[in-house]
SEMIVO-994789 format. One record per residue (C-alpha): chain; x, y, z; residue in three letters; residue number from 1. Coordinates in steps of 0.001 Angstrom, whole numbers, plus 500000, padded with zeros to 6 digits. Example, Ala and Ser with C-alpha at 12.3 -4.5 7.8 and 13.67 -1.06 7.14 Angstrom:
<recs>
+-----+--------+--------+--------+------+-----+
! mol !      X !      Y !      Z ! type ! seq !
+-----+--------+--------+--------+------+-----+
!   A ! 512300 ! 495500 ! 507800 !  Ala !   1 !
!   A ! 513670 ! 498940 ! 507140 !  Ser !   2 !
+-----+--------+--------+--------+------+-----+
</recs>
This chain:
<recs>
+-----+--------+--------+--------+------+-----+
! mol !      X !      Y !      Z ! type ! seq !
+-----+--------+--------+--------+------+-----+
!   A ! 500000 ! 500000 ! 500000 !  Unk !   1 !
!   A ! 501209 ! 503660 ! 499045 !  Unk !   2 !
!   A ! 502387 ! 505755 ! 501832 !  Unk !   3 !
!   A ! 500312 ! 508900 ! 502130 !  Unk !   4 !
!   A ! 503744 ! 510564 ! 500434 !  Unk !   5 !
!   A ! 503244 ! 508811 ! 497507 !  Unk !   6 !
!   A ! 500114 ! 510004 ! 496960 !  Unk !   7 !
!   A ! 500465 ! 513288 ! 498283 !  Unk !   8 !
!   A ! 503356 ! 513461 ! 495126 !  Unk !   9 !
!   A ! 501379 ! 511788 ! 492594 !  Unk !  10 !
!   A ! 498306 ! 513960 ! 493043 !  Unk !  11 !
!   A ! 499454 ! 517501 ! 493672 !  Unk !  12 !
!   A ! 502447 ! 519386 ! 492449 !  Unk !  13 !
!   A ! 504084 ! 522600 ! 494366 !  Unk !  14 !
!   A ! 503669 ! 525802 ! 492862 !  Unk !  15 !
!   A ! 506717 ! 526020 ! 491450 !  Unk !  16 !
!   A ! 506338 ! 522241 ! 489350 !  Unk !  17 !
!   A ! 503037 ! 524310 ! 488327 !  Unk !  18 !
!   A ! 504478 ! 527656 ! 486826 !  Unk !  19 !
!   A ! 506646 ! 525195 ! 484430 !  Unk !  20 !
!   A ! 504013 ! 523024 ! 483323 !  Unk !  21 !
!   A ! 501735 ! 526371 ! 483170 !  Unk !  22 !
!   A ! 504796 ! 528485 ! 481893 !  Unk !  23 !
!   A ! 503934 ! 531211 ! 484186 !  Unk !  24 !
!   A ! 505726 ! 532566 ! 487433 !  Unk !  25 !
!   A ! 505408 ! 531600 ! 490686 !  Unk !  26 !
!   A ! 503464 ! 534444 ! 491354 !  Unk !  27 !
!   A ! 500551 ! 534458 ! 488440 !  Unk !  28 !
!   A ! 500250 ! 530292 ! 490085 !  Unk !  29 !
!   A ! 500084 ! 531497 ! 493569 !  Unk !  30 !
!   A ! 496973 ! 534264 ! 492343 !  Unk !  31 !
!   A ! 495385 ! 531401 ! 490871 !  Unk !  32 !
!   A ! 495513 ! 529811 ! 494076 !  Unk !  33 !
!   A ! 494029 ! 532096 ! 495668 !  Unk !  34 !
!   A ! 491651 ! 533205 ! 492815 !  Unk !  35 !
!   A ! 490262 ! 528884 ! 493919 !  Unk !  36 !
!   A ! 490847 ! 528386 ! 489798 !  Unk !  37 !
!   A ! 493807 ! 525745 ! 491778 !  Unk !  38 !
!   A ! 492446 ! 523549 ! 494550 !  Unk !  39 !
!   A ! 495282 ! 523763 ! 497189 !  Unk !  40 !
!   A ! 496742 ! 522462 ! 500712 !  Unk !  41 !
!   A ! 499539 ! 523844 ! 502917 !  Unk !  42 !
!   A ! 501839 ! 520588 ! 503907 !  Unk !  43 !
!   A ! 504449 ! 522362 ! 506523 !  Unk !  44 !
!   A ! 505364 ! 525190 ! 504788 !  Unk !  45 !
!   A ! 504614 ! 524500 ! 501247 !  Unk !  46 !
!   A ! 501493 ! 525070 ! 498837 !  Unk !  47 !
!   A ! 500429 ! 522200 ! 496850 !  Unk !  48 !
!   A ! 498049 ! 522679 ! 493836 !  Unk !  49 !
!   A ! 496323 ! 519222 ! 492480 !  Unk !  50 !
!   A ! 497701 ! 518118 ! 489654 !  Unk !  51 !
!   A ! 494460 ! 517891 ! 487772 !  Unk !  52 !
!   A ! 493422 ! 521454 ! 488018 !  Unk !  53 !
!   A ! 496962 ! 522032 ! 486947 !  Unk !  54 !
!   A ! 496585 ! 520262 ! 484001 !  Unk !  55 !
!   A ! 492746 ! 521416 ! 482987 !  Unk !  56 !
!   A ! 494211 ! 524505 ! 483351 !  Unk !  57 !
!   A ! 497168 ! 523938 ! 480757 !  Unk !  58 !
!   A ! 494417 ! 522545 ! 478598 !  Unk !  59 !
!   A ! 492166 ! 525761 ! 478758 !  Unk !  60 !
!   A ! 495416 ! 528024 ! 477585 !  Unk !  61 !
!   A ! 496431 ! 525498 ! 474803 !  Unk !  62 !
!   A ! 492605 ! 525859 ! 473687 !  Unk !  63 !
!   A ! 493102 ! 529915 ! 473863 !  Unk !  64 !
!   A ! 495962 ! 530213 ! 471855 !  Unk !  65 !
!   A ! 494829 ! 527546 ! 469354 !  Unk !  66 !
!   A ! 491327 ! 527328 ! 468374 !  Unk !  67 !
+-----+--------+--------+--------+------+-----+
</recs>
C-alpha cells in the first residue's frame, strides 16, 4: 500500500512544478491559488496545487491560443 507521500506526490504538484508546466511565474500560480481556479493544501510550509486542476488549466490556455 502507498504511503500517504506517495500520493500526496502523485496527486498535487508545488507551485513552482506548476508555473513550468503552466509556463507562468510563481506568482501568476500562487493568484490562481488564491483566485480557487487551483484547489490547494499547505503541507508544513509548502502550497500544493492538484495536479488535475493544473493540468485542465494547461488545457484551457492550449485551447486559447489555438482554436
Amino acid at each position: 500500500m502507498p504511503s500517504a507521500d506517495v500520493t500526496l506526490t502523485e496527486a498535487m504538484m508545488t507551485l513552482a512544478e506548476a508555473g513550468i508546466r503552466l509556463r507562468l511565474p510563481y506568482q501568476d500560480v500562487h493568484r490562481l491559488m488564491l483566485l480557487g481556479t487551483l484547489e490547494s493544501t499547505k503541507r508544513g510550509s509548502r502550497w500544493y496545487v492538484k495536479r488535475v486542476d493544473v493540468e485542465r488549466v494547461a488545457a484551457e490556455r492550449d485551447r486559447a491560443r489555438h482554436p
